[in-house]
N, C-alpha and C positions, 0 to 999 in steps of 0.2 A: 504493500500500500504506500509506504512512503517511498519508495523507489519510480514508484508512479506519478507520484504526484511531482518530485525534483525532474522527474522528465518529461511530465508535462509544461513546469515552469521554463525550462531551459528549451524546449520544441518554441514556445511559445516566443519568448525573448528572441531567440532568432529567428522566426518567421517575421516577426514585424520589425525587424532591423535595430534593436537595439539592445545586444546582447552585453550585461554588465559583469562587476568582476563576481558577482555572485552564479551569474549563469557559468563565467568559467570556472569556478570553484567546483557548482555540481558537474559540469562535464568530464572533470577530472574525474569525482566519483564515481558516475556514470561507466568512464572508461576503466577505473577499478575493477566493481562490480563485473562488467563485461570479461573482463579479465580472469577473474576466479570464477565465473560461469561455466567460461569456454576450457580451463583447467580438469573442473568437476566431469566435464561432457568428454574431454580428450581420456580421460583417471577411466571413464566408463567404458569408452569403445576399443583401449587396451585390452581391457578385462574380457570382453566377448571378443575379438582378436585370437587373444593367449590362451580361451577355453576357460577360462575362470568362471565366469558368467555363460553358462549355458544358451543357444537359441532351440527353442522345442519346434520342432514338425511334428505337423498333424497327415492326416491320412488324406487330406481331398487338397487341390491346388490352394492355395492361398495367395490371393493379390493384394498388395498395399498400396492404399492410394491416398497421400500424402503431399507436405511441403514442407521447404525448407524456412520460410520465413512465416512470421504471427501476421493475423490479419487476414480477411479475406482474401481468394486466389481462383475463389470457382470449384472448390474441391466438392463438394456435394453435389451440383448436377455433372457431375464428371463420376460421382460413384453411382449417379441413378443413372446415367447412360450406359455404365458397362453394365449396370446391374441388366438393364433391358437386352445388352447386348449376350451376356451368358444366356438368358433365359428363352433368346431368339436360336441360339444353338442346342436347345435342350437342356440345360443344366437346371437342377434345384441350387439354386442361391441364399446365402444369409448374408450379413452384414451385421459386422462386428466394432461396437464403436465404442467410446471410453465415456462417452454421456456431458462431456466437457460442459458445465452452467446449468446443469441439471436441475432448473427449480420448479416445470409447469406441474403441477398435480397429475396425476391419471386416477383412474379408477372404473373400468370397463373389464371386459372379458378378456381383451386381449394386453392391456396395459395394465400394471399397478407403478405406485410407489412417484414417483418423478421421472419427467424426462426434459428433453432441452426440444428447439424451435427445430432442428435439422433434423430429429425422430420424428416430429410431427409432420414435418416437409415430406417425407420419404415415404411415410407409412401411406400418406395423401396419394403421393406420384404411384407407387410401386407398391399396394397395397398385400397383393402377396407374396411381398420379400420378406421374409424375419429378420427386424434388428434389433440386435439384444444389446442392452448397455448395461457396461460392466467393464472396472480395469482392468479385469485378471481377463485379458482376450484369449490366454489357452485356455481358460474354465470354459468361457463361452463358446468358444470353437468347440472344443470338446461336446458341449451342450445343441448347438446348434446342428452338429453330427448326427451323435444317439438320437436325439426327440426330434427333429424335425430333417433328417436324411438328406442335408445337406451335403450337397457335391462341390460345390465349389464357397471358398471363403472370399469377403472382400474387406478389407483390415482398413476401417475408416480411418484416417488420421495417424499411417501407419509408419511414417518413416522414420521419427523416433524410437518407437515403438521395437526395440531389438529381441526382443524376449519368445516372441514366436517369429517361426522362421518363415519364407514366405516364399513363393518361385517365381513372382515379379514384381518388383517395386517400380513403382508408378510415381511422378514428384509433381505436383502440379507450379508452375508460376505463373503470376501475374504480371502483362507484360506490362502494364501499368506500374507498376514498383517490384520489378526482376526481384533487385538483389540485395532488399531489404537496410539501404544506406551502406550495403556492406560492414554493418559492425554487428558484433552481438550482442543481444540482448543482455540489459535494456538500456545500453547509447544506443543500438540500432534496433531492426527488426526479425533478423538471423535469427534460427533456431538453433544452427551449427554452421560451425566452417563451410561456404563453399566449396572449397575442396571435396566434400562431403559428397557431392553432388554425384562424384564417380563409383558410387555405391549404386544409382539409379538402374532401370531397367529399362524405361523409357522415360521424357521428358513430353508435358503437356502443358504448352504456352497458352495461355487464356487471355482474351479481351485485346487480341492482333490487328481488329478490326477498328479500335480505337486507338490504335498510335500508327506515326506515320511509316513509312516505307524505310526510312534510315534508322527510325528505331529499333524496328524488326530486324537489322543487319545487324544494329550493335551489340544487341543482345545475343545473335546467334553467333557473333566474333567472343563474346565474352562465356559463354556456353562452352565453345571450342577450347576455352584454356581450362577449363577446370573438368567438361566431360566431353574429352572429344571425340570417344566415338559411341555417345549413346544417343538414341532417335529423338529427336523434335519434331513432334505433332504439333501443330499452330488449331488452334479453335477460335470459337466466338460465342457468346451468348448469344444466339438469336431470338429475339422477341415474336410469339409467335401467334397470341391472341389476345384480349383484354376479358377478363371475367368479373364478376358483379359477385359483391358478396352477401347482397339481399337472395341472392336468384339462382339459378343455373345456366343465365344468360351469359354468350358467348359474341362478344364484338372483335372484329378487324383492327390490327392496332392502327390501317389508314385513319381511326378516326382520333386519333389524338393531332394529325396532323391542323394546325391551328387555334386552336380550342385552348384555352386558359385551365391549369392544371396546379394545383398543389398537392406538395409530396412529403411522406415522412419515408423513414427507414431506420431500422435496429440491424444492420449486418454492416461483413466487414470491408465492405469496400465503398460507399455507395458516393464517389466520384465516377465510378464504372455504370449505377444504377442513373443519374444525374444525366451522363452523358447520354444514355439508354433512351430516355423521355424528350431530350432537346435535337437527337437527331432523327426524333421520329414527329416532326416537328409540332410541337405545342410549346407551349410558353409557359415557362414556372411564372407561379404568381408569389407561390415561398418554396423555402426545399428545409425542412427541420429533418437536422439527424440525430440519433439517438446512439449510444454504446453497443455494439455487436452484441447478440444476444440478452439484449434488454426486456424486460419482460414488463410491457406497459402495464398500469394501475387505471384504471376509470377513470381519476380526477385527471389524471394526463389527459386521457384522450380525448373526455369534454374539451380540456382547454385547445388541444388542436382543433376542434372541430372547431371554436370560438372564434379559434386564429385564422383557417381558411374560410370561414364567411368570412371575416372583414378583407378579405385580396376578391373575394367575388368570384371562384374560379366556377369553369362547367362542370370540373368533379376533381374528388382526389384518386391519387395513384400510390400504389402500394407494393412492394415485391408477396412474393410467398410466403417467404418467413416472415412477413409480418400480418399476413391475414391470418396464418394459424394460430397467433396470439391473440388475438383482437376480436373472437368470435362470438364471445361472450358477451361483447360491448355491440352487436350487429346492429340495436336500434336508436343510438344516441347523437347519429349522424342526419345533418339536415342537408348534403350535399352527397349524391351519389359518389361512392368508394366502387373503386376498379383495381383487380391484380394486373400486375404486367407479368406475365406468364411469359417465361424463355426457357429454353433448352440449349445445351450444350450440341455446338454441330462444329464437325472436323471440315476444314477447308485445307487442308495440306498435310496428308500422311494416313491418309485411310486406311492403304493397302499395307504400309508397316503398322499400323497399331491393329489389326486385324489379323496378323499374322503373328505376331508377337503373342494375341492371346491365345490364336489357336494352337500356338505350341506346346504353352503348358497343359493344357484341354485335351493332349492328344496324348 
């Protein structure tokens, strides 16, 4: 908590130019901290290295799909895309995930206990995939084996994750912020060393579509030094239709084009959600964002609703992961609420990432 907040103060002081000697005080500390992070994280992947630390195999393929840096990356419709993609080859699927922010309540048939906004996202998209959350992923692997005859694993969030063994690791990045300031957390955004990177099995570039044509070069020139000879798949979120969260009505997202729009958003990126709305042309009237996995409270979300009547817009817009938090609140809105619904689609390396999974699969 308080490592967060001297890095909020110091992100802050240098985004608006005037960085004091207090800000370089913390950044020394900063670069400390980062220092005996990347120490602890080096102390660890010796250990599984030397055999110290065990990695356990299970009996059915296991894919990890994962990234190197905090913060949004596109990782989750990248795990319901392969998820559709095993299940289109035959395979019974589960998905294995750590429950990271675990606070929404459940209590149904098929849920108890807590879960997080990307359980609830998944369970929505991919309803008969099982995903069990749990840190101990061999218990759950194991589990999701025996009771639900699981063929293939998909190891959400898995590239840390060394303790179950896996026969492809999948990295996703954001080409939007590649390589995390390059420092470790928390001066930067790093989970690990770049370096780290030539552990991967394949690489999957997310949001190619929003930066230019030189950006794409530099990042696959800087890719080459640290993995160079592992595959880059390039994607894009594509926006695919606008849904109502009164209804089961389904609109064309052409009709955002010109139309007065206000936006909220709890995920991790939502500069990529931002750009998402403005090149589908409408016009923000506001754009409120909120902490990654934020779990709105009712007096919040009256006040938004307070805040877009007064901008006047034709409707709000909302990703995924925030209508499945906000379903409860379905009738407090005096201004039609719309999902922007996107899917993850490959524009460059199909036939390698296709072939990459049908190897383990065979």
């Amino acid at each position: 908590m308080i490592i967060s907040i001297l890095k909020e103060y110091y992100l802050k002081t240098v985004l608006e130019g005037h960085a004091d000697v207090y800000s370089k005080i913390i950044r020394k500390m900063l670069y400390l901290f980062s220092k005996i992070y990347e120490s602890a994280l080096a102390t660890r992947m010796f250990f599984y290295k030397k055999g110290i630390f065990k990695s356990i195999p299970l009996p059915v393929p296991v894919i990890s799909v994962g990234n190197i840096t905090m913060g949004g990356t596109g990782k989750t419709p990248v795990v319901e895309y392969i998820s559709k993609y095993l299940q289109k080859k035959g395979k019974r699927v589960a998905i294995l995930s750590r429950g990271y922010a675990a606070r929404i309540k459940q209590n149904n048939q098929r849920d108890e206990g807590v879960c997080n906004d990307e359980h609830l996202l998944l369970r929505e998209n991919i309803p008969e995939v099982m995903n069990l959350l749990n840190k101990d992923r061999v218990k759950s692997g194991l589990e999701a084996i025996q009771h639900f005859k699981a063929e293939c694993l998909l190891l959400d969030d898995g590239f840390q994750h060394l303790r179950l063994a896996r026969d492809l690791d999948i990295v996703i990045i954001d080409a939007l912020n590649p390589f995390g300031y390059e420092q470790i957390i928390p001066r930067g955004m790093l989970r690990e060393p770049l370096k780290e990177l030539r552990r991967a099995s394949m690489i999957m570039l997310t949001h190619v579509d929003q930066c230019g044509y030189g950006r794409i070069n530099f990042i696959a020139s800087r890719l080459q030094e640290f993995a160079k000879h592992i595959p880059v798949i390039q994607t894009v979120h594509k926006p695919i239709h606008l849904e109502s969260i009164e209804s089961d009505q389904v609109f064309d997202v052409s009709n955002l084009n010109g139309r007065r729009v206000f936006a909220f958003c709890a995920i991790g990126n939502p500069a990529s959600f931002r750009k998402s709305i403005e090149d589908l042309g409408a016009k923000l009237t506001g754009f409120h964002i909120f902490p990654d996995h934020h779990i709105y409270t009712s007096s919040e979300l009256r006040a938004l609703n307070r805040e877009a009547q007064s901008s006047r817009p034709d409707m709000i817009i909302i990703t995924q992961k925030d209508k499945v938090k906000i379903m409860d609140n379905i009738n407090i809105w005096d201004i039609p609420v719309r999902v922007l619904k996107v899917e993850i689609c490959i524009i460059k390396g199909q036939e390698i990432f296709e072939n990459t999974i049908n190897a383990i699969l065979n």
